[in-house]
N, C-alpha and C positions, 0 to 999 in steps of 0.2 A: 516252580516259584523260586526267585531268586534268593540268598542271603536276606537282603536288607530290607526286601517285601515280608519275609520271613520274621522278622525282628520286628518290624510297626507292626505286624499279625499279633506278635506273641504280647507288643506294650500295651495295645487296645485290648486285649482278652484281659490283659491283668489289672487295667484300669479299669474294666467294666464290675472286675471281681472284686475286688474294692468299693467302688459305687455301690454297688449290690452287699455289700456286708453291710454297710453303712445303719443301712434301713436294719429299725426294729420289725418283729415278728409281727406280721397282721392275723388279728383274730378271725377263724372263720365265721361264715356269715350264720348268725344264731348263735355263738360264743359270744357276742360282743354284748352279749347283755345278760351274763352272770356278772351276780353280784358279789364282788371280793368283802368282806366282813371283818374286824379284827375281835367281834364280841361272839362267842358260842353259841352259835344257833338252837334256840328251842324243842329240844327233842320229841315235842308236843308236836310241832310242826313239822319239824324235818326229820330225815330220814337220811342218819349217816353212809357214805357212798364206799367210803377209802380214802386214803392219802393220793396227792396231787405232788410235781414238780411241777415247774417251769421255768427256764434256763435260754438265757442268750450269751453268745459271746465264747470268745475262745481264744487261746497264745494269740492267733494271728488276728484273727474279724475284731476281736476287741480293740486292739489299738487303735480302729478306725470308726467306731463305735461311739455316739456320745453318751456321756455315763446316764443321760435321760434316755437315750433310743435304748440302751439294755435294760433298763429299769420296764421299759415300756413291753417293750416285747420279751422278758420274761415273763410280766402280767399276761399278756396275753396268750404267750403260750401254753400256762399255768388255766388260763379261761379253755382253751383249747382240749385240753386232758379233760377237764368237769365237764365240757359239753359231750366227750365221746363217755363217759361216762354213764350220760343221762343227769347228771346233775344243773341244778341252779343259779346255786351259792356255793363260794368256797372261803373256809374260816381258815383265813390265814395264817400260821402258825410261826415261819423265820424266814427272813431276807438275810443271803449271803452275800458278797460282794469280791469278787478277786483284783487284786491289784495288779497292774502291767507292770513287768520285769522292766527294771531301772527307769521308770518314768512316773509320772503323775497322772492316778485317775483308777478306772476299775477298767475291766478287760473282759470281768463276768458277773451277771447277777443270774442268780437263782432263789426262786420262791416255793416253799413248801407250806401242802395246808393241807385240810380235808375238804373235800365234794362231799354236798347236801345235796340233796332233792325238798324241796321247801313247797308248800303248799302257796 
């Protein structure tokens, strides 16, 4: 393979890598239907599981991120942890946010809560 075959190779692999940070995290299928909560679930009801993260974004994937796609896909990744869990619900406890180095916007969000198991 030539130099300059070599070079559109490596701009297309990095363009595609890019494209692909783009997107938020997709819930897997049976994740997408815990429910995130901000009120303490009923200990009558549920059944405390542990603590939960979920985090999108990074120095680089973030700046190409929109501050909704990380918002989105830390939820769901955060759904993601409660479903291997065994959980239902997750009582969300704090959204962190990181800002991009000399620009405007966030680069990372991360959500921390607890996993129920709720009747």
């Amino acid at each position: 393979m030539n130099n300059s075959r070599k070079l559109i190779m490596t701009g297309i692999a990095a363009s595609l890598l890019v494209l692909v940070s783009c997107a938020s995290i997709s819930a897997r299928p049976g994740a997408e239907r815990i429910n995130i909560v901000t009120e303490k679930p009923n200990p009558k009801e549920c059944k405390l599981l542990g603590e939960v993260a979920g985090s999108q974004g990074n120095w680089f994937t973030g700046g190409y991120t929109s501050d909704k796609n990380l918002m989105v896909g830390a939820r769901n990744d955060l759904r993601n942890a409660t479903y291997e869990m065994g959980g239902n619900t997750v009582y969300l406890q704090n959204i962190s946010n990181s800002g991009r180095f000399m620009a405007s916007g966030t680069s990372n969000t991360t959500v921390v809560g607890y996993a129920y198991k709720c009747k």
